[in-house]
C-alpha positions in Angstrom: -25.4 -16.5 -31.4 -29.0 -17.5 -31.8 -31.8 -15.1 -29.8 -32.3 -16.9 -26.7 -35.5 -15.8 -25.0 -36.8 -17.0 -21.4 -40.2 -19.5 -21.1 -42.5 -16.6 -21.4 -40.5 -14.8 -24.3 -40.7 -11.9 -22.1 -37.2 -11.3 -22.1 -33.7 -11.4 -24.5 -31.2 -12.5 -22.8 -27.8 -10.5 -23.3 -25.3 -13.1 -22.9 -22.9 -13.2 -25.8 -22.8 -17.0 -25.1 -25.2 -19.4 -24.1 -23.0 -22.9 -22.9 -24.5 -26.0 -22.5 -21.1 -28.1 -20.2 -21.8 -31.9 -20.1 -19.3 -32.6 -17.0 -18.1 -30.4 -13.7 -14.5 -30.4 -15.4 -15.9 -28.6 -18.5 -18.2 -26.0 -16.4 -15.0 -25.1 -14.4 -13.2 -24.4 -17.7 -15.7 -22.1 -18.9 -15.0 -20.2 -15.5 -12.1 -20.1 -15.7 -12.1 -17.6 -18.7 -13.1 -15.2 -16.6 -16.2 -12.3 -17.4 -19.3 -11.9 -16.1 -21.7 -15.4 -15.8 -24.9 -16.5 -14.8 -26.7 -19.8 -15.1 -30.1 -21.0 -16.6 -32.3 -24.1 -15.5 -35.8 -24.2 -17.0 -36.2 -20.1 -17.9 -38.8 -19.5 -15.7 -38.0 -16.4 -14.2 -40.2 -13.3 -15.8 -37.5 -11.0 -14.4 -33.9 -10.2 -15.5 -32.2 -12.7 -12.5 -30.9 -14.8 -14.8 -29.6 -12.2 -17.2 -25.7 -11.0 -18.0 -24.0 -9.6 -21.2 -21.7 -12.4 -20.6 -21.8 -16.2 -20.5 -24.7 -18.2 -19.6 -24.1 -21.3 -18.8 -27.2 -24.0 -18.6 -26.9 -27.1 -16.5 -29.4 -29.3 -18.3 -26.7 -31.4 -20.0 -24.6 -32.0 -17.0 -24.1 -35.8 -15.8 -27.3 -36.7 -14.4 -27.2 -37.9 -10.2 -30.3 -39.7 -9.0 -28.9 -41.5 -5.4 -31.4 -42.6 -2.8 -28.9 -42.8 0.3 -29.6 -45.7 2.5 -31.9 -44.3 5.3 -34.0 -43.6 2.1 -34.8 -39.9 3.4 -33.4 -38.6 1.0 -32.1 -38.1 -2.4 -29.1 -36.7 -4.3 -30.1 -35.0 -7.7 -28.4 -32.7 -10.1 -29.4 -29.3 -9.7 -30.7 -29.1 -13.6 -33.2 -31.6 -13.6 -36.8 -30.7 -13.4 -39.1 -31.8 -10.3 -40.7 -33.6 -13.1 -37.8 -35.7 -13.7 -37.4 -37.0 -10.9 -41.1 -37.3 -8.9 -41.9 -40.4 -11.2 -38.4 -42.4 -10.6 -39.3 -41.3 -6.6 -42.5 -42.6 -6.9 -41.3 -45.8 -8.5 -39.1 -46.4 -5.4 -42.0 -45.9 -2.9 -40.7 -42.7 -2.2 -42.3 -38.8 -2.3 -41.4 -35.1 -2.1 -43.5 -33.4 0.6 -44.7 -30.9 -1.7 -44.6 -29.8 -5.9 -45.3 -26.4 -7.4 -48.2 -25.9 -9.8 -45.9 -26.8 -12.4 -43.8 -29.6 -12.4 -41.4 -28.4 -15.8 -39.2 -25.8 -13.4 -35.7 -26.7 -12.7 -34.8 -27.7 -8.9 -32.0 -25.4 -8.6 -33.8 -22.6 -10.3 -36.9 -23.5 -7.9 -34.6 -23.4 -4.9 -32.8 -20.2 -5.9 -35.9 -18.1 -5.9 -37.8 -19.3 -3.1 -40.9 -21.1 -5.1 -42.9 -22.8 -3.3 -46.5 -24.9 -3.9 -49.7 -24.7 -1.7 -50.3 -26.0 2.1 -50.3 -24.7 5.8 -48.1 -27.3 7.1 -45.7 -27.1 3.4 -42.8 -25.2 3.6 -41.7 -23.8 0.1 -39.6 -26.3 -2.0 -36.7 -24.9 -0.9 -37.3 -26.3 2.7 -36.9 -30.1 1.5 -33.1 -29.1 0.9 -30.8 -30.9 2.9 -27.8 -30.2 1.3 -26.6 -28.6 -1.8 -23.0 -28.6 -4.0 -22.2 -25.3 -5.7 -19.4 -24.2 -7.5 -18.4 -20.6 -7.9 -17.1 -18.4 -10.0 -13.5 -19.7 -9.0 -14.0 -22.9 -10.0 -14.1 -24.5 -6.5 -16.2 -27.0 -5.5 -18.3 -25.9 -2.1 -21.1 -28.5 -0.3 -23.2 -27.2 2.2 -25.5 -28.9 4.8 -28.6 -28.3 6.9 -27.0 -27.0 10.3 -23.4 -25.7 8.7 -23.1 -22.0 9.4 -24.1 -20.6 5.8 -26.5 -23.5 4.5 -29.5 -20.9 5.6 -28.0 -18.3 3.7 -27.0 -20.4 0.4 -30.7 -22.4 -0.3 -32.4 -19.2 -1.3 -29.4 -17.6 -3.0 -30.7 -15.8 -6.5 -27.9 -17.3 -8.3 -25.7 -15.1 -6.0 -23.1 -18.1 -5.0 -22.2 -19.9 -8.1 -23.6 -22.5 -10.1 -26.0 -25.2 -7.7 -25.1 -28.4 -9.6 -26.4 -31.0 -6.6 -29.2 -30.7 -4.3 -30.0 -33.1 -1.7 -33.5 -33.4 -0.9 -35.6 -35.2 1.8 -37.9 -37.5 1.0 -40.9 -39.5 2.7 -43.0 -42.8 2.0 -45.4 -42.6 -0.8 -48.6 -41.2 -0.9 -51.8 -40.8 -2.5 -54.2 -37.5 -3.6 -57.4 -36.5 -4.2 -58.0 -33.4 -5.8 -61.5 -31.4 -5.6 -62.6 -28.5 -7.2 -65.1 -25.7 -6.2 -66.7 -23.0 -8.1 -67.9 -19.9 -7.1 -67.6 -19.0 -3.2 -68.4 -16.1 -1.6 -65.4 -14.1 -0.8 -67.2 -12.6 1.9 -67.5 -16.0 3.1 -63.9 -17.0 2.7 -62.2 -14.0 4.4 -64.6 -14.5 6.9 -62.9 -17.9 7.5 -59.5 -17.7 5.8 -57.5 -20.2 8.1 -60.8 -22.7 7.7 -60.9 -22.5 3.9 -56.8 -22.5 3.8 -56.5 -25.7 6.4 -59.4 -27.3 4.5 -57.0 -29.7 2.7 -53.1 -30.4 2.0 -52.5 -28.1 -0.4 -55.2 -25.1 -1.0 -55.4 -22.2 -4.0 -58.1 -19.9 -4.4 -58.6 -18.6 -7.9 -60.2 -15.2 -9.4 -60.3 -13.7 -12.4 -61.4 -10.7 -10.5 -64.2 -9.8 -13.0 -66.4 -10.3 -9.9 -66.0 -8.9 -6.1 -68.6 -11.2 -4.7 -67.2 -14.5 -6.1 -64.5 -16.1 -6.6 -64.0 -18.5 -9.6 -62.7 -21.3 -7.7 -61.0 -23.3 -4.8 -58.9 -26.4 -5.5 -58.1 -28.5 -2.3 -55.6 -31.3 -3.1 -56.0 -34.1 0.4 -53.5 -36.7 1.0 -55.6 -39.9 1.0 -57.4 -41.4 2.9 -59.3 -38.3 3.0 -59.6 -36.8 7.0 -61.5 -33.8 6.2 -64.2 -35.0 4.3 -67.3 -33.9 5.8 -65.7 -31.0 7.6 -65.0 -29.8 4.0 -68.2 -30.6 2.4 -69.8 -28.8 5.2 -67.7 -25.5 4.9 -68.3 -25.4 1.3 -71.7 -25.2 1.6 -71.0 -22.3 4.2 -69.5 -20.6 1.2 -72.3 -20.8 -1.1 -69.7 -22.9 -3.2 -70.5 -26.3 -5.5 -68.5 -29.2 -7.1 -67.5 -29.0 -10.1 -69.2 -31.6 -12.5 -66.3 -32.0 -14.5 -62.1 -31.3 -14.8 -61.3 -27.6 -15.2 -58.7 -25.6 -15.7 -57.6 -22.5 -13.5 -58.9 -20.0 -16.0 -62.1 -19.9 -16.7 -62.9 -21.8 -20.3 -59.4 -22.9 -20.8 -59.6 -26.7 -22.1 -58.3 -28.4 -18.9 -56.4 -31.2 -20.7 -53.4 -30.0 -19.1 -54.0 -30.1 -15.7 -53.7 -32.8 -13.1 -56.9 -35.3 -12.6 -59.7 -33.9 -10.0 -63.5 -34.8 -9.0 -62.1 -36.9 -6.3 -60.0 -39.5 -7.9 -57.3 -40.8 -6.4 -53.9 -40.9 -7.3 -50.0 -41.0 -6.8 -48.6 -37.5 -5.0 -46.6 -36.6 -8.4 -49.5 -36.9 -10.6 -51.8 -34.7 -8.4 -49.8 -32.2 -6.2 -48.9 -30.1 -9.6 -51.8 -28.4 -11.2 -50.5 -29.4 -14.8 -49.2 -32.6 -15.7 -45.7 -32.3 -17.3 -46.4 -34.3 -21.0 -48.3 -31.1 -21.5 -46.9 -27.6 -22.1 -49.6 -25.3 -19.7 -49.6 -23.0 -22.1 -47.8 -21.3 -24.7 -46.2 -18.9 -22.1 -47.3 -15.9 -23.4 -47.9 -14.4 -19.7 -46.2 -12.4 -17.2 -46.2 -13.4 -13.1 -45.9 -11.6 -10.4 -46.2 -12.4 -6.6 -46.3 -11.3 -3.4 -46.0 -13.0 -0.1 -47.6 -11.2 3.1 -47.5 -12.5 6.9 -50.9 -14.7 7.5 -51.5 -11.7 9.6 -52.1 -9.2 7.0 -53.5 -11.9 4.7 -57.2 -10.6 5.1 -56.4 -6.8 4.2 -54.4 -7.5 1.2 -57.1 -9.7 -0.6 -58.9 -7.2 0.5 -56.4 -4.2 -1.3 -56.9 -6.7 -4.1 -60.4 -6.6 -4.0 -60.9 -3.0 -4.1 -58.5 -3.1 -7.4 -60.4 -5.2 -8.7 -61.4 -2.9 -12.0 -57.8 -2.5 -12.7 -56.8 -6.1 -12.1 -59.5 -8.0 -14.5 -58.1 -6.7 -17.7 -54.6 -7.3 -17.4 -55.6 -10.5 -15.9 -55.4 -14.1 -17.0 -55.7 -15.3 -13.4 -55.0 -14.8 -9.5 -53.9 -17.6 -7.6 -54.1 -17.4 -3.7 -51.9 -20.1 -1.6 -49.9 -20.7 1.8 -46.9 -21.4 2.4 -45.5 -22.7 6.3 -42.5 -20.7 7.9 -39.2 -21.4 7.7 -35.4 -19.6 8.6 -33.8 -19.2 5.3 -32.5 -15.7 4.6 -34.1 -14.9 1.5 -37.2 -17.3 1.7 -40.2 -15.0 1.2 -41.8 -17.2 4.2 -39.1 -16.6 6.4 -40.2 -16.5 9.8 -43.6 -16.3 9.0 -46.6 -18.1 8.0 -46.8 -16.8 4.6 -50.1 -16.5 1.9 -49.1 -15.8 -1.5 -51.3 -13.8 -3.9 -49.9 -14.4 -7.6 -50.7 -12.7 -10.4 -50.6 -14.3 -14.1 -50.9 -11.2 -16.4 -51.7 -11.1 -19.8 -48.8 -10.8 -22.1 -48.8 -7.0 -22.1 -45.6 -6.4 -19.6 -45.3 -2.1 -20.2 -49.3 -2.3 -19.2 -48.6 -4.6 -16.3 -45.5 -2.7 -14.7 -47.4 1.1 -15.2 -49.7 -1.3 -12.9 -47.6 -2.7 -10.5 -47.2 0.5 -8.2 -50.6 0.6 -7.4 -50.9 -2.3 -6.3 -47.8 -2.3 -4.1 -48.7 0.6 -2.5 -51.9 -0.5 -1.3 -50.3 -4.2 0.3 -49.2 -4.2 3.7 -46.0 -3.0 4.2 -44.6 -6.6 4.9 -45.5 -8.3 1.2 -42.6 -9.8 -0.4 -42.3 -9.8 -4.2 -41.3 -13.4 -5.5 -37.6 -13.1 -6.7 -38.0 -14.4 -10.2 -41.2 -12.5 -11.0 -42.0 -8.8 -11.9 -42.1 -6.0 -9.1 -41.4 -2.6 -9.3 -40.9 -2.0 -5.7 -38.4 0.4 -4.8 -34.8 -2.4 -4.0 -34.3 -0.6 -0.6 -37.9 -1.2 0.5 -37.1 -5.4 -0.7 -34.0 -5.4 1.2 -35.9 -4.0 4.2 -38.5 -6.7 4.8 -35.1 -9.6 5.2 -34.0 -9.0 8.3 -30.6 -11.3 7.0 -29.9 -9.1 3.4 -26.7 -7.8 5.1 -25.7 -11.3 6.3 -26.4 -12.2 2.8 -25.3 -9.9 1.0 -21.4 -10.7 2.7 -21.7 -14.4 2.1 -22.2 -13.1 -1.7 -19.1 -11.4 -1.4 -17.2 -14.0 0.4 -18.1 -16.5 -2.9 -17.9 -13.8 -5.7 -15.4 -11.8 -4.6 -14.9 -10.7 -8.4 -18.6 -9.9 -8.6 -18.5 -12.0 -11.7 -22.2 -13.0 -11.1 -23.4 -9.7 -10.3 -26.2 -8.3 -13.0 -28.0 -5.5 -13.0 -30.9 -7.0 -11.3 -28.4 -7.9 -8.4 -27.4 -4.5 -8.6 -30.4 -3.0 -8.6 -31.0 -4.7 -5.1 -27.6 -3.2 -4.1 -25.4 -6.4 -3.9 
């Protein structure tokens, strides 16, 4: 077998197969040979999730389902396409996702598994917009589940756990339009000062820092469904900050060519082409990075930009960037913004992982107790200390059982957080 590596080429996978089925049939004959299994979607994860020393299967060559059902709220899509596949063909209908992450090349299943999520108060993660999903475990059988059955809430945010998500019904709303400005160098004083201001400023919100300073932070991007409604409110809270427009497109780190991203200063334009920072004809980089993220109660927001802050000598050179967003409550088990308004303060390291992870548990022991690591990006903290801040791991942790009996899909990252 070839050396398959995730996106960032942080990691080998194991597997002694990598399978690539092109129908359900096929994918429930490579279960049935039995072994350990997990399944790929766009290799996002910086983490082991995905690995096994047995088969992976990848779902980007099954049949591909693209059904608008006739209340058009909603749509019917195979788990292994990319929110970039299917935003455009939404748009074309009149149609919209309520919300995209910064990048628009991750799988929908994969995005769903792991609780990822974009930017916005009122924006539950991308997970949220599931209305229904089709999965089909280890056994071979074929399970859907639905928004309101007793284990959909348990089965969205599922870490590959279940069995392989091959369907995902999402809603879906009326078109829209964004604008997307940019603005450099606000006082951080001045933000935390005002941190539900500056993150209800616009849609969709993310602070950046390079943390090379403690007084400034490199930028804010606010993305504003159009007609703009915040206008002057904005321009006038800006100023509070100390912050200006920027003249021209950037990218989020500092002297990056911003080619890549999404189009800003202002200019209108369709929900898929502005909601994502980077615009999917473009690779964002060459994904020599490492991510990590953590997830805190609004609450405790303010003291653990502040932990970060006082890090800030640590941070800057293993940094490429920090990224600061929201994220709106919501009741799924795993979801990182279950029950809680939930601010997000992501990490995107330089390629140097062994630097990064001797790192890591300084910085975890300085955020609040209640920050949740993302699930498909590197932590070090302690698995019983994860499982402790989900008040449903137990309840999850049997509806693994009930669809994996064999523990075919358990891996040591699984493991390691005691399923």
């Amino acid at each position: 077998m070839t050396i398959e590596r995730n996106w960032a080429g942080n990691l080998t996978y194991r597997a002694s197969a990598v399978e690539h089925p092109s129908s359900i049939e096929e994918l429930q004959s490579l279960l049935a040979r039995g072994g350990s299994v997990r399944f790929l979607g766009s290799r996002h994860c910086f983490n082991d999730i995905a690995d096994t020393d047995g088969a992976l299967i990848a779902l980007d060559r099954l049949p591909v389902v693209f059904e608008i059902n006739d209340a058009r709220d909603a749509v019917r899509v195979s788990g292994g396409l990319r929110y970039g596949d299917i935003a455009p063909r939404l748009g074309a209908e009149g149609l919209a996702l309520a919300n995209l992450a910064s990048l628009p090349h991750i799988s929908i299943a994969g995005a769903v598994a792991t609780g990822t999520h974009g930017s916005g108060d009122a924006t539950g993660s991308l997970a949220t917009a599931v209305r229904a999903l089709t999965i089909v475990t280890p056994a071979g059988d074929v399970r859907t589940l639905a928004r309101g059955d007793e284990d959909f809430d348990g089965a969205v945010v599922s870490l590959g756990a279940l069995g392989a998500v091959v369907e995902v019904t999402l809603d879906v709303e009326p078109t829209y339009d964004v604008a997307q400005h940019v603005f450099e160098h606000p006082s951080w004083d001045a933000i935390l000062a005002d941190f539900d201001e500056v993150t209800g400023i616009g849609t969709s919100v993310s602070i950046f820092s390079t943390w090379t300073r403690t007084d400034i932070a490199d930028q804010i991007w606010v993305k504003q469904r159009h007609p703009e409604a915040h206008e002057l409110v904005r321009d006038g809270l800006f100023e509070r900050l100390g912050a200006e427009p920027a003249t021209s497109k950037r990218h989020p780190i500092l002297g990056v060519d911003p080619v890549a991203c999404t189009e800003q200063l202002g200019e209108p334009g369709p929900w898929f082409e502005r909601l994502a920072h980077f615009k999917l004809e473009f690779t964002p980089s060459a994904g020599a990075e490492i991510q990590s993220e953590y997830l805190v109660p609004r609450a405790d927001a303010v003291a653990a930009i502040q932990a970060v802050r006082t890090l800030a000598g640590q941070i800057a050179p293993l940094l490429l960037v920090n990224e600061i967003r929201t994220v709106a409550p919501d009741y799924l088990w795993l979801s990182s913004s279950q029950g809680t308004d939930a601010v997000g303060i992501h990490f995107t390291w330089k390629p140097d992982e062994a630097a990064v992870r001797e790192f890591l548990p300084t910085l975890e022991a300085l955020l609040p107790a209640t920050a949740r690591p993302h699930w498909g990006k590197v932590f070090t903290l302690d698995p019983a200390e994860v499982r402790s801040r989900y008040q449903r791991w137990d309840d999850f942790a049997a509806l693994a059982a009930r669809f994996d009996p064999e523990r075919r899909l358990v891996n040591p990252y699984l493991e390691r957080l005691g399923l």
